[in-house]
BABA-746472 format. One record per residue (C-alpha): x negated, y, z. Coordinates in steps of 0.05 Angstrom, whole numbers, m for minus. Layout:
<selo u="X" v="Y" w="Z"/>
...
# end
This chain:
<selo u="m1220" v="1495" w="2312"/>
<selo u="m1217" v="1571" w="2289"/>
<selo u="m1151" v="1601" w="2269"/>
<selo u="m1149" v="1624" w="2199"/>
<selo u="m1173" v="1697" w="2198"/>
<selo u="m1143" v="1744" w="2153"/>
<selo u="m1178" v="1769" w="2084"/>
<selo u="m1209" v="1839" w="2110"/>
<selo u="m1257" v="1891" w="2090"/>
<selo u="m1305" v="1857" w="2147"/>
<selo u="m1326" v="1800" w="2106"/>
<selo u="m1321" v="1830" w="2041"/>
<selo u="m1351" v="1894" w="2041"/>
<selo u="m1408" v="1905" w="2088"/>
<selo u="m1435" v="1847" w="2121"/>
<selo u="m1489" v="1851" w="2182"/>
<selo u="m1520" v="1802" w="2159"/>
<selo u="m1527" v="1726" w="2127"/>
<selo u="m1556" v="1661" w="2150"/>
<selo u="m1584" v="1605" w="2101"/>
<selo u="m1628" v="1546" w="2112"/>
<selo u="m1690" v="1596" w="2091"/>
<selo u="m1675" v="1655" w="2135"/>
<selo u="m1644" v="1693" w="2171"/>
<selo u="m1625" v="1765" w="2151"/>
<selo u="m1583" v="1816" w="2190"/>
<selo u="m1580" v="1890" w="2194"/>
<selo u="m1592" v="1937" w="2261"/>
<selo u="m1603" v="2007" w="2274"/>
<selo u="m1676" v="2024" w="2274"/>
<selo u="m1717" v="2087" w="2282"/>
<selo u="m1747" v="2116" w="2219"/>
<selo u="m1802" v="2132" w="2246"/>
<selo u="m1821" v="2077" w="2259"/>
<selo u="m1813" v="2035" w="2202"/>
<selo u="m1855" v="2102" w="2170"/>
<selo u="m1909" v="2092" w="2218"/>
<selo u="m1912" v="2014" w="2197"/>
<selo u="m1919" v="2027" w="2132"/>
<selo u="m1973" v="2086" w="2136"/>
<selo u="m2018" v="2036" w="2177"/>
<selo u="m1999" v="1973" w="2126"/>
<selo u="m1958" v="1985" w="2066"/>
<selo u="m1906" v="1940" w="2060"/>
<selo u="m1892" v="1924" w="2133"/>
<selo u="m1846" v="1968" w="2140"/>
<selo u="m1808" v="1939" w="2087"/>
<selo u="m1801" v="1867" w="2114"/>
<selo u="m1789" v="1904" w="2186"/>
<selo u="m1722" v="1921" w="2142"/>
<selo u="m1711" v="1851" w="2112"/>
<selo u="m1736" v="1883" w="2044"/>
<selo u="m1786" v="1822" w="2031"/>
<selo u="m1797" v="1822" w="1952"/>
<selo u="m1817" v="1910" w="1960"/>
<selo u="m1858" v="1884" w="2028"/>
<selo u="m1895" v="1835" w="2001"/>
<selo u="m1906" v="1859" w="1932"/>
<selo u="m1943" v="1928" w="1977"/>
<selo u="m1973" v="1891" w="2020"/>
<selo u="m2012" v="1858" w="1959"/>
<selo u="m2022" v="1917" w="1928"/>
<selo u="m2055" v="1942" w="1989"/>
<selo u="m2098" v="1884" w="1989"/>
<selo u="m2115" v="1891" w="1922"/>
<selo u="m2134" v="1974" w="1910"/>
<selo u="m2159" v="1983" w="1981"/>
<selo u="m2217" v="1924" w="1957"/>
<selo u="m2227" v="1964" w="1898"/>
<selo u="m2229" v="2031" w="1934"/>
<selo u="m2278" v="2009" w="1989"/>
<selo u="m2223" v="2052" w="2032"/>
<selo u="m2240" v="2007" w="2091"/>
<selo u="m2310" v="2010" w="2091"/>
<selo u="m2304" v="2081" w="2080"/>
<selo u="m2256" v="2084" w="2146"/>
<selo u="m2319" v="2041" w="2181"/>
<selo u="m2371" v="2087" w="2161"/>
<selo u="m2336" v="2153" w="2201"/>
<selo u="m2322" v="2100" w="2260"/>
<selo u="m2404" v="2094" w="2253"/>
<selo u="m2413" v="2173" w="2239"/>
<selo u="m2441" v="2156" w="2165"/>
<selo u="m2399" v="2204" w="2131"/>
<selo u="m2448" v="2209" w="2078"/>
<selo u="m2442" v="2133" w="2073"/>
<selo u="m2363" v="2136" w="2067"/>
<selo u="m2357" v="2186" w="2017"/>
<selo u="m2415" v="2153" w="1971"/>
<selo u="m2375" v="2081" w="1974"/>
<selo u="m2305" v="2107" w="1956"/>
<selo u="m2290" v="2092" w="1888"/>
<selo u="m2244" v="2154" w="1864"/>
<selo u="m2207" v="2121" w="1813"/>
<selo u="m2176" v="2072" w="1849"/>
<selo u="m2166" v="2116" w="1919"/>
<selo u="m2116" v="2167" w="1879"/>
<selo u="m2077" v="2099" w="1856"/>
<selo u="m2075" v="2085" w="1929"/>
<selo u="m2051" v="2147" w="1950"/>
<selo u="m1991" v="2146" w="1909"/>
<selo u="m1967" v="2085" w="1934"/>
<selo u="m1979" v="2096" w="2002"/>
<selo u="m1942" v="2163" w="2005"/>
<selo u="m1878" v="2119" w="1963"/>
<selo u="m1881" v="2067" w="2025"/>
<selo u="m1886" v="2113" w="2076"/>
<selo u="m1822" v="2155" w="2048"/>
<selo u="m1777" v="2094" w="2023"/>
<selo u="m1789" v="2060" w="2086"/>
<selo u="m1760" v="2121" w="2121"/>
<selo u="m1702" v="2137" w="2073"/>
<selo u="m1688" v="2058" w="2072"/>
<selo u="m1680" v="2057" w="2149"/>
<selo u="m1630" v="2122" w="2142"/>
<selo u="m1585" v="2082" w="2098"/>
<selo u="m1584" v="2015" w="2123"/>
<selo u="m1565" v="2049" w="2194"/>
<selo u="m1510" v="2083" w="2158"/>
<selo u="m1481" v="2013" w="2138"/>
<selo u="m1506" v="1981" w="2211"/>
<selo u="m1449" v="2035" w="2244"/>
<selo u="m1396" v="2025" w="2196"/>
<selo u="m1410" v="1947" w="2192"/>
<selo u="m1408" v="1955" w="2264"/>
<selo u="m1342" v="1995" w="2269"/>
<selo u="m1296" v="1945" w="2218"/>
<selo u="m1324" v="1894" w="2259"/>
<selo u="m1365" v="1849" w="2205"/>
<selo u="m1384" v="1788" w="2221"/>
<selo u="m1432" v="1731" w="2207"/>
<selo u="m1421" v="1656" w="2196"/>
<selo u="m1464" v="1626" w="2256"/>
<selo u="m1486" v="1567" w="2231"/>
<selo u="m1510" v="1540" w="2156"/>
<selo u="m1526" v="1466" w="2143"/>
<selo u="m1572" v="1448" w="2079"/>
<selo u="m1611" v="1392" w="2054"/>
<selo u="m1671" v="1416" w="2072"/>
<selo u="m1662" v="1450" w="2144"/>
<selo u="m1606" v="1476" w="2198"/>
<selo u="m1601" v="1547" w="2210"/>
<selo u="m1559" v="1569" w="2265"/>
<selo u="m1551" v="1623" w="2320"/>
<selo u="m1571" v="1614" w="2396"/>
<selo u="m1602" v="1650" w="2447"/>
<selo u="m1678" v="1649" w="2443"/>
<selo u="m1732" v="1684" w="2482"/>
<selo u="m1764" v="1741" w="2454"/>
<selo u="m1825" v="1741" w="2505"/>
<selo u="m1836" v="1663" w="2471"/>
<selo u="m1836" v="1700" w="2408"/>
<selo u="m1890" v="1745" w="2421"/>
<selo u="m1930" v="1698" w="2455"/>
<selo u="m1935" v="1652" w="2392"/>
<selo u="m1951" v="1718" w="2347"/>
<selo u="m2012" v="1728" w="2386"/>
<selo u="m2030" v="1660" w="2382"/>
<selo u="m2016" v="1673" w="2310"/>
<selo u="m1985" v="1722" w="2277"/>
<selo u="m1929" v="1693" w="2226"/>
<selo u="m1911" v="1643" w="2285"/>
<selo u="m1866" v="1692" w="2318"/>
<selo u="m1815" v="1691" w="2262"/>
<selo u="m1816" v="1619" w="2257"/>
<selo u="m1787" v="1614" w="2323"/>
<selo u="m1733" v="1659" w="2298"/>
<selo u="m1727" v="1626" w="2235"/>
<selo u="m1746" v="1677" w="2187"/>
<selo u="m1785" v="1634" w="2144"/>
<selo u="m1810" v="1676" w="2084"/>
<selo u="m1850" v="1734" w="2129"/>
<selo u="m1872" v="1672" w="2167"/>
<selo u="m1895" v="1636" w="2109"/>
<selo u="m1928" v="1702" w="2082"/>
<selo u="m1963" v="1731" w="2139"/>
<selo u="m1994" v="1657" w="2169"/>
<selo u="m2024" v="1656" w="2097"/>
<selo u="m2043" v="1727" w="2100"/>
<selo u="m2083" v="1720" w="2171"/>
<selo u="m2113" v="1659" w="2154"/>
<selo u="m2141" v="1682" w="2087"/>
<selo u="m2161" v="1746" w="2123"/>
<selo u="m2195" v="1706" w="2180"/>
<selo u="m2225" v="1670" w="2128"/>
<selo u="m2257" v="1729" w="2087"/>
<selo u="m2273" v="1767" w="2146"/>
<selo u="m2319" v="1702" w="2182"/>
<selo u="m2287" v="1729" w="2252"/>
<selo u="m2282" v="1652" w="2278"/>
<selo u="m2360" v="1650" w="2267"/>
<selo u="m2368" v="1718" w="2295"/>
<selo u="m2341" v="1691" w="2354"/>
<selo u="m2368" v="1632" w="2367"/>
<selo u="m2437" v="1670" w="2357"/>
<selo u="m2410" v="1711" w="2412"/>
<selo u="m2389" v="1656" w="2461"/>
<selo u="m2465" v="1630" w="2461"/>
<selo u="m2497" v="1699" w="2455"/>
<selo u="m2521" v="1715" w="2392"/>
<selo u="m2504" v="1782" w="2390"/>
<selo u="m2540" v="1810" w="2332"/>
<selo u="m2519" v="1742" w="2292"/>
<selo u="m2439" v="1760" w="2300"/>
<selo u="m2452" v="1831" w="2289"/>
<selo u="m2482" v="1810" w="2221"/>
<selo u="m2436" v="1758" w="2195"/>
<selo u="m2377" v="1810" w="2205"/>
<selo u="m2344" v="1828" w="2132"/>
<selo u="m2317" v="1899" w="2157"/>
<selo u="m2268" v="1916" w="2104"/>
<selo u="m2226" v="1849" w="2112"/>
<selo u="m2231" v="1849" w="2191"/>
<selo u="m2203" v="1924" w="2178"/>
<selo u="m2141" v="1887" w="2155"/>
<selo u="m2135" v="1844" w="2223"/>
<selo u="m2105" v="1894" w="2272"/>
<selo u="m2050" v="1921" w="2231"/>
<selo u="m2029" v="1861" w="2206"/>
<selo u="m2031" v="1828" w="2292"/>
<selo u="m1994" v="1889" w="2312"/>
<selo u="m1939" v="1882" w="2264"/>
<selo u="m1929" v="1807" w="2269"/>
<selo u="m1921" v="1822" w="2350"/>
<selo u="m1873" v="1884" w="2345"/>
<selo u="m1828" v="1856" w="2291"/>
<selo u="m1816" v="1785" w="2328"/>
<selo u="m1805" v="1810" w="2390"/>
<selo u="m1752" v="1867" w="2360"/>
<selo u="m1725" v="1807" w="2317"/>
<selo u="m1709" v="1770" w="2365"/>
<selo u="m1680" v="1820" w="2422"/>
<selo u="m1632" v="1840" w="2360"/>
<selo u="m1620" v="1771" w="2342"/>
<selo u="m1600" v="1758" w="2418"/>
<selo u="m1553" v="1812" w="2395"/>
<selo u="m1520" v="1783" w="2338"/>
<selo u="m1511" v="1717" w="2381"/>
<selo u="m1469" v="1756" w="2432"/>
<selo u="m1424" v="1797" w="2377"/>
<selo u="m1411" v="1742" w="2344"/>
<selo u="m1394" v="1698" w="2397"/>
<selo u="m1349" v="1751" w="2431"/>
<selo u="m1315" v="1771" w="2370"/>
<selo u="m1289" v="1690" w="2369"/>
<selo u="m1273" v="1688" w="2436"/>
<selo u="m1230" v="1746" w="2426"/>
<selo u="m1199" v="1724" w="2361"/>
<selo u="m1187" v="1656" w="2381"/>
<selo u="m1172" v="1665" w="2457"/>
<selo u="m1157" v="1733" w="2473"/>
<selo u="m1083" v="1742" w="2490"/>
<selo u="m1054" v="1807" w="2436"/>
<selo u="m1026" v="1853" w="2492"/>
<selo u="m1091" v="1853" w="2531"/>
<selo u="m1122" v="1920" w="2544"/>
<selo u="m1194" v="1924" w="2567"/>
<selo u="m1219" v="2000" w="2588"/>
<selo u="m1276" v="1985" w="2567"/>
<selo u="m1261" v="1965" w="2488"/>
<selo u="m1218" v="2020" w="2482"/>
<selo u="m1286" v="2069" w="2501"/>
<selo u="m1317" v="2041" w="2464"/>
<selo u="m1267" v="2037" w="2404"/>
# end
């Protein structure tokens, strides 16, 4: 049983993260960048690459939502085609200023979000927070373990939103399988390619929607990157964890390791 530990700032004022039967939500540095670069190529992802799900989702939609009324992705298929005359006749104005607002807000908060939330990853870090391992509901177990983040990646390509399943982050996983599926759907790629498994060439061209299988790539990439960096950093929060109750619990208070005191 674990010894009673003392009231401190570590569980009071800035956690690494929680665990409930739903999900699974910790805190790690991250590169800016990066999360910037998500969101330029899908609003929103960058967002829920942060654990910020109602902002991620509710961008994601709205990308969904003005890019349709924009024609912005048919516009983007046009110059792939050379048509620039063609993309700049099927842009809708209106709505593409709308979208450009929002998209340069993603981009930035994304960035500024990742700043901060590294800020409190250190000092969590340095006072030592820690996370309750395990939380039993009514409706499911949520707990910490070891889990492969090559099995992770693997099921996100079978399909995307699987990935965070396996690492029990339910509401992206919930949100992007309905996502692909819906954008599989509206974009007829399963008959494109079963036109293209028996040859009909011209016939899968055709039944292509463009501007919904526009969506497709971002949306695989994401679900890919973030499992597999989920889970690596959830591997992470195993081993802290663990090691900070082996050393409360079982450590002896006069020992002196080298290498926790370069590190501290």
């Amino acid at each position: 049983m674990e010894s009673k530990q003392p009231v401190s700032i570590r569980k009071q004022r800035r956690p690494v993260g929680t665990i409930s039967t739903i999900n699974i939500n910790f805190i790690h540095l991250r590169n800016p960048w990066v999360t910037a670069v998500w969101s330029a190529l899908l609003p929103g992802s960058g967002h829920i690459i942060m654990g910020s799900y109602i902002k991620g989702f509710l961008l994601i939609i709205w990308e969904l939502i003005i890019n349709t009324e924009s024609h912005i992705n048919m516009a983007i298929f046009y110059s792939f085609l050379g048509k620039f005359d063609l993309a700049r006749e099927v842009m809708d104005i209106r709505w593409t200023l709308l979208y450009l607002a929002v998209w340069v807000f993603s981009i930035w908060n994304s960035y500024t979000l990742t700043i901060d939330i590294n800020k409190l990853a250190i000092l969590g870090t340095r006072e030592d927070s820690t996370v309750p391992p395990t939380d039993i509901g009514s409706l499911d177990i949520a707990f910490l373990d070891k889990r492969q983040p090559w099995v992770a990646v693997g099921f996100s390509v079978l399909s995307p939103g699987l990935g965070h399943l396996y690492t029990h982050r339910i509401p992206t996983s919930f949100f992007v399988l309905t996502l692909i599926i819906s954008l599989v759907y509206l974009s007829h790629l399963l008959e494109a390619v079963q036109y293209t498994f028996t040859g009909a060439f011209s016939q899968a061209a055709a039944v292509l929607d463009p501007h919904w299988l526009l969506f497709i790539p971002s949306l695989y990439g994401f679900a890919i990157y973030d499992a597999y960096v989920n889970t690596v950093e959830y591997n992470k929060l195993f081993e802290q964890e663990q090691a900070r109750f082996i050393r409360d619990n079982y450590q002896q208070p006069n020992f002196h390791s080298r290498l926790v005191n370069s590190i501290n």
